[in-house]
N, C-alpha and C positions, 0 to 999 in steps of 0.2 A: 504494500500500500504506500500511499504517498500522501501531500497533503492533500488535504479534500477541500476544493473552496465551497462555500455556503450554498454558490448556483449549483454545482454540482451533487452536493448531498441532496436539495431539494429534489433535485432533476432526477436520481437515482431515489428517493419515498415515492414521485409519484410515478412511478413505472414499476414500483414495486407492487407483490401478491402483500396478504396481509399479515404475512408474520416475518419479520425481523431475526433472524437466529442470530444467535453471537457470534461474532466475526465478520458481521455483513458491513451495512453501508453506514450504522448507528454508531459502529467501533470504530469506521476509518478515521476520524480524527480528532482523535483524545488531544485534548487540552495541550499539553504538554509534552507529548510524546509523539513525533510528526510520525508515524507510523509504520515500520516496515513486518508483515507478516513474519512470523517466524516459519509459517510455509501456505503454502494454498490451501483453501478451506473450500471445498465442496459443502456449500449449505446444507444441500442434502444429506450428505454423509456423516455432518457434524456432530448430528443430534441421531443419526442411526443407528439402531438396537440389533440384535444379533438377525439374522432371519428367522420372520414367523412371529415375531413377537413386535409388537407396533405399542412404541413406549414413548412418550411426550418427553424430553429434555428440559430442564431448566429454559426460558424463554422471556425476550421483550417483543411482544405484538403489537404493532400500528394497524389502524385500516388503512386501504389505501388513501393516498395522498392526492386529488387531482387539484387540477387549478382552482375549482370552486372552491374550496378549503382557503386556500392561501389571498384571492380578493376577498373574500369573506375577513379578512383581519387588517383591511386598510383602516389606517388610523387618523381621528381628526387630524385639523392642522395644528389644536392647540389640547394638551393632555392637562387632565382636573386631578391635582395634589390633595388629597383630606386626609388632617390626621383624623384616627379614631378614637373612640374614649378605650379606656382600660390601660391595663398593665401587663410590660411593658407598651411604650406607645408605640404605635404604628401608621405606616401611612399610606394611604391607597390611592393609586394612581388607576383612572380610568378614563375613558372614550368614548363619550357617546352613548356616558351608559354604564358602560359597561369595564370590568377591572380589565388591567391590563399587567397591573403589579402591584404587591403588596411587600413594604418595608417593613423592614423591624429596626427604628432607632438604636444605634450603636451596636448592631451588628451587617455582617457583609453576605451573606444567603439572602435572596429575596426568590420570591413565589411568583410563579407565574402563570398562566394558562395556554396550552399548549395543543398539540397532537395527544387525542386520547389514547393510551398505551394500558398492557397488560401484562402484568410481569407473574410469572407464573414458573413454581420449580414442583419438582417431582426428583422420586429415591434415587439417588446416585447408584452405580455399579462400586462393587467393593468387593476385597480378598481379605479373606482373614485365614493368613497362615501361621497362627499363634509363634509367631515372636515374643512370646514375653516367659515369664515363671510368675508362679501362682497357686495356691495362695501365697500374700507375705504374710508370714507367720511373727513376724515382726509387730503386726496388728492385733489386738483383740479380738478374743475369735467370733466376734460380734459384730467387727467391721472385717472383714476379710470378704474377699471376691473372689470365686472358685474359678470362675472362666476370664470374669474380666469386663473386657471392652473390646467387642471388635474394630478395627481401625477403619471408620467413617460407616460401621453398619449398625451401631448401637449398642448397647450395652447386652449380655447374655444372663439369663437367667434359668439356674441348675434348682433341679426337680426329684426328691425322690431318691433314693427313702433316706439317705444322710450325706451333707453336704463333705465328707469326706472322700465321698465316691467320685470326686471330681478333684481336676487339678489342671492346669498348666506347664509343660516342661518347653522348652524352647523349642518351636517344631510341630510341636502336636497337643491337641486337647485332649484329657484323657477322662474316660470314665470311665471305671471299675466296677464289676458285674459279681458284688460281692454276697448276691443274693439271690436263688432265684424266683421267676415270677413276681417279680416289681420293675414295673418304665423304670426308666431313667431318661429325662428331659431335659434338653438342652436347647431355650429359643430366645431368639432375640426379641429386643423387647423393641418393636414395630409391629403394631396389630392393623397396621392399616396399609397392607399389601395386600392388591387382587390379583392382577395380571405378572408371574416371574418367570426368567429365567434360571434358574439355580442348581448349585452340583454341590457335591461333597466329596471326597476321599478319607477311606481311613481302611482300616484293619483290625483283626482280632491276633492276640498274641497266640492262641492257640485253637485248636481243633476242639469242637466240644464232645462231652463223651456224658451217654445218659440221655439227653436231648438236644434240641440246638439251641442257636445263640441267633439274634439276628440284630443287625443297624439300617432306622429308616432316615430317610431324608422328609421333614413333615412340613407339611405347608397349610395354609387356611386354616391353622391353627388356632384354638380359641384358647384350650386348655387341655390338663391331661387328660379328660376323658372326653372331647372332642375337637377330631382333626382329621387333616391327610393326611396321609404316609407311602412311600414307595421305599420298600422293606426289599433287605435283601436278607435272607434265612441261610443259615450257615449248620450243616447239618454235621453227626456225628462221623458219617464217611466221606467227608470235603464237600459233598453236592454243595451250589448255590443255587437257590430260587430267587424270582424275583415276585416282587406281589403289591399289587396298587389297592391302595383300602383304605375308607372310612370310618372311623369310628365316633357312637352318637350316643350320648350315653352310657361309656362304657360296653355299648352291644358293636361288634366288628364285623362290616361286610366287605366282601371284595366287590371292589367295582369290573374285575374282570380273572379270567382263569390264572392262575398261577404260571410263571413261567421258568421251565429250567434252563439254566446259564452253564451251568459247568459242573466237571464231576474231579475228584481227588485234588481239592485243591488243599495245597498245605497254607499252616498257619503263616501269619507274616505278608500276606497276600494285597495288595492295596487296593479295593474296587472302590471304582466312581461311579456312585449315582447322579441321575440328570433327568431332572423334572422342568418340564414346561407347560405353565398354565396360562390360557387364557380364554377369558369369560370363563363358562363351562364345563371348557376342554382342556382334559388333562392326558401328556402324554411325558410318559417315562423311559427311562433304558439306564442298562449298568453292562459296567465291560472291567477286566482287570485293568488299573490304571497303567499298567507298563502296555501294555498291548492301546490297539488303536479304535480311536469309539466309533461305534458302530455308524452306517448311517442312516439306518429305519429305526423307527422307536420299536420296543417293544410293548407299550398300552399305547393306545389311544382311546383315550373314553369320555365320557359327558356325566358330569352332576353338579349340580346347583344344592347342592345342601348348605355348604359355607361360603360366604362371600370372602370380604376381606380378614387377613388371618396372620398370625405369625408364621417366620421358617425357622426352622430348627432341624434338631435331629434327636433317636428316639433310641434306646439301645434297652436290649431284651434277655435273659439268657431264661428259656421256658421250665416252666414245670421238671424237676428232673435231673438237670444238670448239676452234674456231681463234679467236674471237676470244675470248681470255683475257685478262688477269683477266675474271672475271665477278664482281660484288657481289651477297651475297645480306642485304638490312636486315631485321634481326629487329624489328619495333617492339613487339612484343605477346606473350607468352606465359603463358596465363588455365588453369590448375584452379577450376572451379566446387564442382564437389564430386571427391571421391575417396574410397576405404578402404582400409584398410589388409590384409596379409592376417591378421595376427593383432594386431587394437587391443589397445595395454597394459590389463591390467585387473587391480584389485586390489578383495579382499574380504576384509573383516572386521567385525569388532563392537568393535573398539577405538573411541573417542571420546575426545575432549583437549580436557581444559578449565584454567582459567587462574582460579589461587586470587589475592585482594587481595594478599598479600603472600605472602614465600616460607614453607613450611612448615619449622618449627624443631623437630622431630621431635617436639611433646607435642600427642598427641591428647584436643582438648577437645570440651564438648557445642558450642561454637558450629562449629567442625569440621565434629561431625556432621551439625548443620544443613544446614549447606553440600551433604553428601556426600548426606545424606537428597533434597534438592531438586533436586539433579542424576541422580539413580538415574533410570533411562529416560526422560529426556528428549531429544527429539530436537530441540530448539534448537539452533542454529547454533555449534558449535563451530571448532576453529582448524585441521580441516583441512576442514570444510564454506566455511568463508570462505578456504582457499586456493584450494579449489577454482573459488569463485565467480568469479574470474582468466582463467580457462581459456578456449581458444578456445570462442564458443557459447554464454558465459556473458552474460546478461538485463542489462540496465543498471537497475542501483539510485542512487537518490537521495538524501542525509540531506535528511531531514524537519526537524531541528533540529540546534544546538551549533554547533560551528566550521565546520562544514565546508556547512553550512545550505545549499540549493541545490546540491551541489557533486554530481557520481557518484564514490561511494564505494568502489562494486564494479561488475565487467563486464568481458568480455572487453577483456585489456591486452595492449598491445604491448610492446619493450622500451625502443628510443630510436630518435629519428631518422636518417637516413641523412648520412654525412658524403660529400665526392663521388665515392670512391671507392664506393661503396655499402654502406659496414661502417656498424654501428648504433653509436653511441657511447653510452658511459654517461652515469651521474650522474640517473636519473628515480627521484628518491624517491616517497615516499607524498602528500606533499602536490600536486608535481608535475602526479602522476597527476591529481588533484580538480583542477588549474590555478589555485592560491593558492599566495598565501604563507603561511607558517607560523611562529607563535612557541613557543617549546620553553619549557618549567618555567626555568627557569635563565633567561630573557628572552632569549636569542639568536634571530635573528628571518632565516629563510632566504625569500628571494623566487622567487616562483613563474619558469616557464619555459615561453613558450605553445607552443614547439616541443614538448616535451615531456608535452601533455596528454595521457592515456589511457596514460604507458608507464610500466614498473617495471623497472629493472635488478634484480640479485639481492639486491640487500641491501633494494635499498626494497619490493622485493615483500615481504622477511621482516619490515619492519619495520612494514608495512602493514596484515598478518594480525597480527603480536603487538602490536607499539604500536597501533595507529589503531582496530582492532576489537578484540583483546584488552586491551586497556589496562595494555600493562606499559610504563614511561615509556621516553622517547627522548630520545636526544643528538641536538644540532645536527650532530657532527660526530663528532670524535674524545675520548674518555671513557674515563678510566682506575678511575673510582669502582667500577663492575660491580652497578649500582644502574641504570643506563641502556641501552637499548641503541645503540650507536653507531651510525652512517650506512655506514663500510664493512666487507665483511667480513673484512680483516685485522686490522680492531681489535675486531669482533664474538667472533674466537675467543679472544682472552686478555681479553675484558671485558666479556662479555654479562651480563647478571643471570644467575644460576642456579649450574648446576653443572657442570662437565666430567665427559663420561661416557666419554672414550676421546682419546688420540692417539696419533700415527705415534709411531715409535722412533726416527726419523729414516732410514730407508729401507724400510719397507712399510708398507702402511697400517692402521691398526689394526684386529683382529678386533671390535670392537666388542661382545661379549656380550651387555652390557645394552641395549642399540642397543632403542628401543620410536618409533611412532609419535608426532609430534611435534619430535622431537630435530632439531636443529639440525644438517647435517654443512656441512663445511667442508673446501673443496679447496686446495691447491697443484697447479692447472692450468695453468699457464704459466710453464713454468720458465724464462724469459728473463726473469720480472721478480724473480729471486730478487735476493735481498742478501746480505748476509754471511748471514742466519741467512733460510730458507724462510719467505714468508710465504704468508697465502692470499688466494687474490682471486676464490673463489665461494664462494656459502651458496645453501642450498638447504632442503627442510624432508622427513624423510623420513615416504614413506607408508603402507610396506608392504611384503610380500611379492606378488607378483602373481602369477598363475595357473601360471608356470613353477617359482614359489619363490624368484624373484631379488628385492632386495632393489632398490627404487625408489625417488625421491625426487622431489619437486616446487621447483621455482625456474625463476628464470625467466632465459632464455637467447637469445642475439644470433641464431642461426641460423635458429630458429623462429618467434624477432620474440615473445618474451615468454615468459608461464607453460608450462609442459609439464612432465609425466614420463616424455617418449617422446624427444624432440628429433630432429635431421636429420644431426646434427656430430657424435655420441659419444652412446652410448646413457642414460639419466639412470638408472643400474643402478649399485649398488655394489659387485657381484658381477662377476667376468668377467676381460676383458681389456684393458677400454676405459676413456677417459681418465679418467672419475672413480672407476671402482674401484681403478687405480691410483696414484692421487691426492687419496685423502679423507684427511686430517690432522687433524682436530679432530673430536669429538662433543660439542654441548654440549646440557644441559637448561634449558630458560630457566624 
């Protein structure tokens, strides 16, 4: 890509279809980063799911753009300045009528109305090939985590009948079949998957003797006494069966005949199961994982008993089995694609853009200028480049300036794994590009090559407003409010701007003026308080979305980066959940 002038972005909205994928004509030119692809992006291909399974990507959608849109936003010859009553003040600039922009004295964000757009994400693809050890036995055995955290697939929750039957070794999830006739469940904690693509690999350490052993791969899972499974049975003389089944109630049907896979197979053996549902249709197959997978399924069948469900996986050793323990090694657990049953989606015509300096409440003609050049233009603004973050999102390249060679923008993670398997922080903006960085002030922060491609929650916010929007950055910690700092506990009492809301110290604040853009700031972890609460998440908020809940974007450990949906607590400031119970600070930068 190259630069993109304003005639030409226009010219390429309105010849476009109505959705926008990342990487398109929305990305070609970021703020500050004159653009070069890091490679071609087939629109199409961007956002494409395996074959057979038709899965929505992360997305920003316009309708089309024709010339009625854009004379439809000619502007008088003279624009009407009012400020408003309340706090802080603000002031509204309209035409005719009608707004054209809204200020917030002593801040540099102002709102605009625009190209109505739809920002819309769904489940990312993720492996979880247990890199980590597990439990820490370091922990009371009250906080300890048997499986953990899948890395961007959510948190795992072990089932039955004692949580010492699980464990983590680096490599493989294990569960131990220390009993027979009791599940042993293992599913992630996302109950609102309909359509997936998903596989597993894993093994038993031994041949069973007495009866068999089996591991499913379970989907549409509610709970342990109702779910899918694609079971593979591990019998006393090697046989393996495969077998697709429902269970409702505790009562277990097959949804079609059993099928045999193999005979004398010794212990140690690795098979991969691979389930693909969509709507209705469920179709499975397993093959030793050293050998090559098949290319016919082996079920293909139809039921509607469970919608959206958890996946996991389900381990058995029957009635019988006498030589116990039995090991079952998880090496491998793969979503390709998946959807969600209701992807978050937000839609509006707000747009946010980022004035030189902050406005001082006197509306001038150079103002105007400003507010005149920005009227329908669909250039990349500060929640088009948060978006650009998102799982799905195109890798962009600066073309020129600091960061010259570096990626800019594109799907970001949040941080590396420590070895319990938790993401650590500290990936700022720079980070991300894999440079070092020197701040206005000459302090001079060195890059982190563990850290390339990820954003914790503040450098993602710092990323979008410093690095693209150009409002300056601290090294560090900054008391001036001329900068904005590195973490977000010193971001809420010292961002540039304005504070538009906080807590009263025991609920969270109504936020009124609450507009797209704004800065919220959580107190979600209340084990690192101090004498006085501070906050240790930022986030940037979006919108209202199709239910009317009130969403935010930042970027978060559980999902492995940018989201407005997350896996851990929903990114809603409305509700019951941990950040509407815990947003502390509103600020306007």
């Amino acid at each position: 890509m190259t630069h993109t002038s304003r005639r030409g972005v226009l010219a390429a909205f309105a010849a476009s279809a109505a959705t926008v994928p990342f990487g398109g004509a929305a990305a070609a030119s970021p703020a500050r980063a004159s653009a070069t692809a890091a490679s071609a992006v087939d629109p199409a291909a961007a956002s494409a799911a395996p074959a057979g399974l038709t899965t929505a990507r992360s997305s920003v959608t316009l309708p089309p753009l024709d010339p009625a849109y854009f004379s439809g936003l000619t502007l008088d010859s003279a624009l009407t300045a009012t400020v408003l009553p309340g706090t802080p003040a603000r002031t509204e600039v309209t035409s005719g009528g009608r707004r054209v922009a809204l200020l917030t004295h002593g801040a540099r964000s102002v709102l605009l109305p625009g190209p109505e757009r739809t920002f819309t994400e769904n489940k990312k693809p993720f492996v979880d090939d247990f890199a980590r050890t597990l439990p820490d036995t370091s922990l009371p055995v009250g906080d300890r985590a048997y499986w953990g955290t899948s890395p961007g697939g959510g948190s795992w929750s072990t089932l039955g009948p004692v949580e010492s039957d699980y464990a983590v070794v680096p490599g493989a999830g294990i569960i131990t079949l220390t009993t027979d006739y009791a599940s042993r469940h293992a599913s992630l904690r996302d109950g609102e998957v309909t359509d997936v693509d998903v596989r597993s690999v894993a093994r038993f350490d031994k041949v069973p003797e007495g009866d068999a052993c089996s591991y499913a791969l379970s989907f549409g899972y509610q709970d342990t006494h109702n779910n899918y499974r694609a079971r593979l049975s591990f019998t006393t003389s090697g046989a393996v069966q495969l077998r697709v089944e429902k269970e409702v109630d505790d009562t277990v049907t097959q949804l079609a005949p059993a099928v045999a896979l193999a005979d004398g197979v010794p212990a140690g053996t690795d098979w991969t199961i691979r389930v693909r549902r969509e709507g209705t249709r469920v179709r499975a197959k397993a093959w030793p994982s050293a050998g090559t997978e098949p290319s016919a399924w082996s079920f293909d069948a139809t039921d509607d008993t469970f919608g959206k469900g958890r996946v996991g996986l389900r381990a058995l050793a029957n009635r019988g089995c006498t030589n116990l323990p039995v090991t079952l090694r998880v090496g491998r657990f793969q979503v390709d694609a998946a959807n969600w049953a209701e992807p978050p989606a937000v839609t509006h015509s707000d747009w946010v853009r980022v004035l030189p300096e902050p406005f001082d409440g006197v509306w001038t003609p150079q103002l105007e200028q400003v507010v005149r050049g920005w009227s329908g233009s669909p250039a990349p603004d500060v929640l088009a480049h948060a978006a650009m973050f998102l799982a799905g999102a195109s890798p962009v390249v600066a073309g020129s300036g600091p960061a010259e060679g570096r990626q800019v923008m594109g799907e970001a993670g949040y941080g590396y794994l420590d070895p319990q398997g938790y993401r650590y922080e500290g990936a700022d903006f720079h980070e991300y590009m894999g440079t070092g960085w020197t701040f206005p002030d000459g302090a001079h922060t060195g890059p982190s090559s563990r850290q390339t491609g990820n954003l914790d929650c503040s450098g993602y916010t710092r990323m979008v407003y410093g690095y693209h929007m150009g409002v300056p950055l601290a090294a560090g910690e900054d008391t001036s409010g001329t900068r904005l700092p590195r973490k977000s506990r010193d971001m809420a009492d010292h961002s540039p701007g304005v504070r538009i809301a906080r807590t009263d110290g025991t609920l969270p604040p109504p936020a009124e003026q609450l507009q797209p853009g704004d800065l919220v700031l959580f107190n979600a972890d209340s084990g690192d308080d101090n004498a006085v609460a501070t906050t240790d998440h930022v986030g940037i908020y979006l919108g209202a979305d199709t239910a009317g809940r009130r969403r935010f974007l930042s970027s978060r450990k559980t999902v492995n980066g940018p989201t407005m949906s997350d896996l851990g607590g929903a990114s809603l400031l409305d509700g019951t959940g941990t950040y509407a119970r815990t947003l502390h600070t509103v600020h306007r930068i």
